[in-house]
SEMITOR-547332 format. One line per 10 residues: number of its first residue (from 1); their letters; for each residue x, y, z of N, C-alpha, C. Coordinates in steps of 0.2 Angstrom, whole numbers, always signed. Layout:
<atoms>
NUM> A> X,Y,Z,X,Y,Z,X,Y,Z | ...
</atoms>
This chain:
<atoms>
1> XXXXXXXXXX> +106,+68,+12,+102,+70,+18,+95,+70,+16 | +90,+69,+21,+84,+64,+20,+79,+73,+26 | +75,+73,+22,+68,+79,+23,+63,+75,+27 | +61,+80,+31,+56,+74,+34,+49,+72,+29 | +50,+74,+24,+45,+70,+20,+46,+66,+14 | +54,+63,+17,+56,+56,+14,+56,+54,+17 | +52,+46,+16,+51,+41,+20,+59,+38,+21 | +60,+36,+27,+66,+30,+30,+67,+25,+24 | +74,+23,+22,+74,+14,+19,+74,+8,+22 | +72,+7,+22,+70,+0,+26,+75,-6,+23
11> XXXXXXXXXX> +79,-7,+26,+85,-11,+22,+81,-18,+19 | +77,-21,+22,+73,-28,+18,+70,-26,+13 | +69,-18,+12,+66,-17,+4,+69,-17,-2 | +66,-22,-5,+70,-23,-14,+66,-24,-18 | +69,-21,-23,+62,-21,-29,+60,-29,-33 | +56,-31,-34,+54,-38,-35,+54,-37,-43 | +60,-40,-46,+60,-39,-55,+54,-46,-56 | +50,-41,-60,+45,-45,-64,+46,-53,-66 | +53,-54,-69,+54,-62,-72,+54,-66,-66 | +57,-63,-60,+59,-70,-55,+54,-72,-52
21> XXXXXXXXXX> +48,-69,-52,+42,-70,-48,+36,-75,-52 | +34,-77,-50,+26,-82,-54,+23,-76,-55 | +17,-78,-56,+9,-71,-55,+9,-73,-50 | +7,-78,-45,+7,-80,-39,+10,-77,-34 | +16,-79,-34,+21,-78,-31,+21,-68,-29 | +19,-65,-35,+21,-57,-34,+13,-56,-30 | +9,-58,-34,+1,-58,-30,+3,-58,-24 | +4,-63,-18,+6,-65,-14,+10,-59,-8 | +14,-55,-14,+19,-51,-9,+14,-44,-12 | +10,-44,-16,+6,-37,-17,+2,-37,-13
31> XXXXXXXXXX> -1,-44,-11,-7,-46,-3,-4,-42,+1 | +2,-44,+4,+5,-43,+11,+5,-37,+11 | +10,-31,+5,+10,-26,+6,+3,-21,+6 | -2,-25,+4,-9,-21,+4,-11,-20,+12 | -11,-25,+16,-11,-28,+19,-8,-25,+25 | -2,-22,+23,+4,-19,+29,+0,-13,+29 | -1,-9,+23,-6,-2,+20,-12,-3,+25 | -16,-6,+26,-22,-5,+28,-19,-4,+35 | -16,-10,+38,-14,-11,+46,-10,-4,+49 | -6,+0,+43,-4,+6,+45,-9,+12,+46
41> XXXXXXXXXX> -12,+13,+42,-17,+17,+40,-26,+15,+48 | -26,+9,+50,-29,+7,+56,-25,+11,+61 | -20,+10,+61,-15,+13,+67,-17,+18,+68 | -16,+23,+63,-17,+33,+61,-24,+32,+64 | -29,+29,+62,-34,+30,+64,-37,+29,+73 | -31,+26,+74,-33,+24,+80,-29,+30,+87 | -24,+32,+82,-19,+37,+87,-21,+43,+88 | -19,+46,+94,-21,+53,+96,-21,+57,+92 | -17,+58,+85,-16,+62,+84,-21,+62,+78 | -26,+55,+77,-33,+57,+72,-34,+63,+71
51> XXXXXXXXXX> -37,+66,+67,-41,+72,+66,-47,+70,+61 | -53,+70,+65,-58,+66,+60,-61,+72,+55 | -58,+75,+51,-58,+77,+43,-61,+74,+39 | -65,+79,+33,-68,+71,+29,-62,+73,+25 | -57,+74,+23,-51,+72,+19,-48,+64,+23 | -49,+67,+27,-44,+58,+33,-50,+54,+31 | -56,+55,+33,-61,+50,+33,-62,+45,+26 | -61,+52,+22,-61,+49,+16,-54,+44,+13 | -47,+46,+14,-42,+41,+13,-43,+36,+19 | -45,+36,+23,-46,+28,+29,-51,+23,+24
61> XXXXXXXXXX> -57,+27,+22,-62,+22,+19,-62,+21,+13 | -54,+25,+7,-53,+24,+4,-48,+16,+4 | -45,+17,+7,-39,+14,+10,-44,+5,+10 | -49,+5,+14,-52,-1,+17,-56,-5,+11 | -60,+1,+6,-65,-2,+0,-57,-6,-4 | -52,+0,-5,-47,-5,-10,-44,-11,-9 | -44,-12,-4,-40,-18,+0,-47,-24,+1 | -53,-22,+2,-59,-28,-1,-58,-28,-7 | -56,-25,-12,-57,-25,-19,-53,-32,-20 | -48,-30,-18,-44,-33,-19,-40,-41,-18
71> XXXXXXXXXX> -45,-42,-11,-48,-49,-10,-50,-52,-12 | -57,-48,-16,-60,-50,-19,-57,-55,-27 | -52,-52,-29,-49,-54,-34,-44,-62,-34 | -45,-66,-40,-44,-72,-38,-36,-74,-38 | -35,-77,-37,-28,-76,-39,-25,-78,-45 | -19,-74,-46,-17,-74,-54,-14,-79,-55 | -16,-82,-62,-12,-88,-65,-7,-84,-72 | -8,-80,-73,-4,-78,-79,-2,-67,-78 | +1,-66,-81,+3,-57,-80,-4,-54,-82 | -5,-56,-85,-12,-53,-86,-19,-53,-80
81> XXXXXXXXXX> -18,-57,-78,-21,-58,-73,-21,-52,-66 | -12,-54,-67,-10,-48,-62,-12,-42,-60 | -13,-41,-68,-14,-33,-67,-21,-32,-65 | -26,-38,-63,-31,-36,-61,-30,-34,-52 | -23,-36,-49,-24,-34,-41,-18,-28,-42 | -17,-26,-49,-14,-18,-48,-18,-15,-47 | -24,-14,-52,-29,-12,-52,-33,-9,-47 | -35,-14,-43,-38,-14,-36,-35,-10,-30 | -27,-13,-29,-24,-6,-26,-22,-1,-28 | -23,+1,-35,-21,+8,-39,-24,+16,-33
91> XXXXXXXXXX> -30,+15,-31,-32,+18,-28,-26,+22,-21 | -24,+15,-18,-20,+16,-11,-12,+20,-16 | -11,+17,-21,-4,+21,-25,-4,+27,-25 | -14,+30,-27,-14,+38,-29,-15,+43,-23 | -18,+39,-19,-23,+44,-13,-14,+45,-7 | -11,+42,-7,-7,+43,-2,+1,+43,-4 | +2,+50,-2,+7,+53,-2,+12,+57,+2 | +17,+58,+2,+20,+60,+10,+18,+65,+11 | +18,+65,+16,+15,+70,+23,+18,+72,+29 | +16,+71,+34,+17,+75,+41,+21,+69,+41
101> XXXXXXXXXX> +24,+71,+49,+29,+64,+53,+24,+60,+57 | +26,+55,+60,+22,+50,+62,+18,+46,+58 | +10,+44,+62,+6,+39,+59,+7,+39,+51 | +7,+44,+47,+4,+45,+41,+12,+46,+38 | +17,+48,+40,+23,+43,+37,+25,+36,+36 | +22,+33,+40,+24,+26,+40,+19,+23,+36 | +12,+29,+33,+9,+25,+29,+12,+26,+22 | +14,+31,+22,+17,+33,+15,+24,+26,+13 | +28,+25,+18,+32,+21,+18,+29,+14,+18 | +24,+12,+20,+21,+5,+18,+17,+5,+10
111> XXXXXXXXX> +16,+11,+9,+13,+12,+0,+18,+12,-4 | +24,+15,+0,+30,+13,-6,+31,+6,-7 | +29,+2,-2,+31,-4,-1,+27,-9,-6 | +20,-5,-6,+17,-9,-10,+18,-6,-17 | +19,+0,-18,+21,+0,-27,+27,-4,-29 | +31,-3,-25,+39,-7,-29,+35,-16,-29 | +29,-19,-26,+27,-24,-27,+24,-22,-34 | +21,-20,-34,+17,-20,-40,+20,-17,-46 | +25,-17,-46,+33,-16,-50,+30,-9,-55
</atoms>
């Protein structure tokens, strides 16, 4: 039985084992999930139910510097390299965690999506 502060399973989520992927390859899918993160977390921001907080303000603007961080990062040729775009989203792993129902559960459920990327 599932609480309303367990995220939904989203049947296409699977964990990505480290060997089958390139550095590229997982890069790639860390992008997208970063990427799904932000585009959730724009939503929240943009929905009735905002409450401009400097806690909100600060995970929105938190949420937006990691995801440039991140960009900015070149893309990896080796595991070690990797770990410079774990790095960079490390922030979006720590600041967001489940919560209320709605906008800010589905961000939670895209952060899960980006951790099991970032394995």
């Amino acid at each position: 039985m599932r609480d309303a502060d367990t995220p939904p399973q989203d049947p296409a989520d699977r964990p990505y084992a480290r060997t089958e992927l390139t550095p590229r390859q997982r890069a790639a899918v860390i992008r997208t999930a970063a990427a799904e993160v932000r585009q959730r977390v724009q939503e929240w921001r943009n929905s009735p139910g905002w409450q401009d907080k400097p806690t909100n303000a600060y995970r929105y603007q938190a949420t937006f510097v990691a995801v440039a961080a991140l960009d900015a990062v070149p893309e990896p040729t080796t595991a070690v390299e990797l770990t410079r775009l774990v790095d960079a989203v490390r922030p979006l792993l720590v600041e967001w965690r489940p919560s209320r129902p709605g906008p800010e559960q589905q961000i939670f459920v895209a952060v899960e999506r980006l951790r099991k990327a970032c394995g």
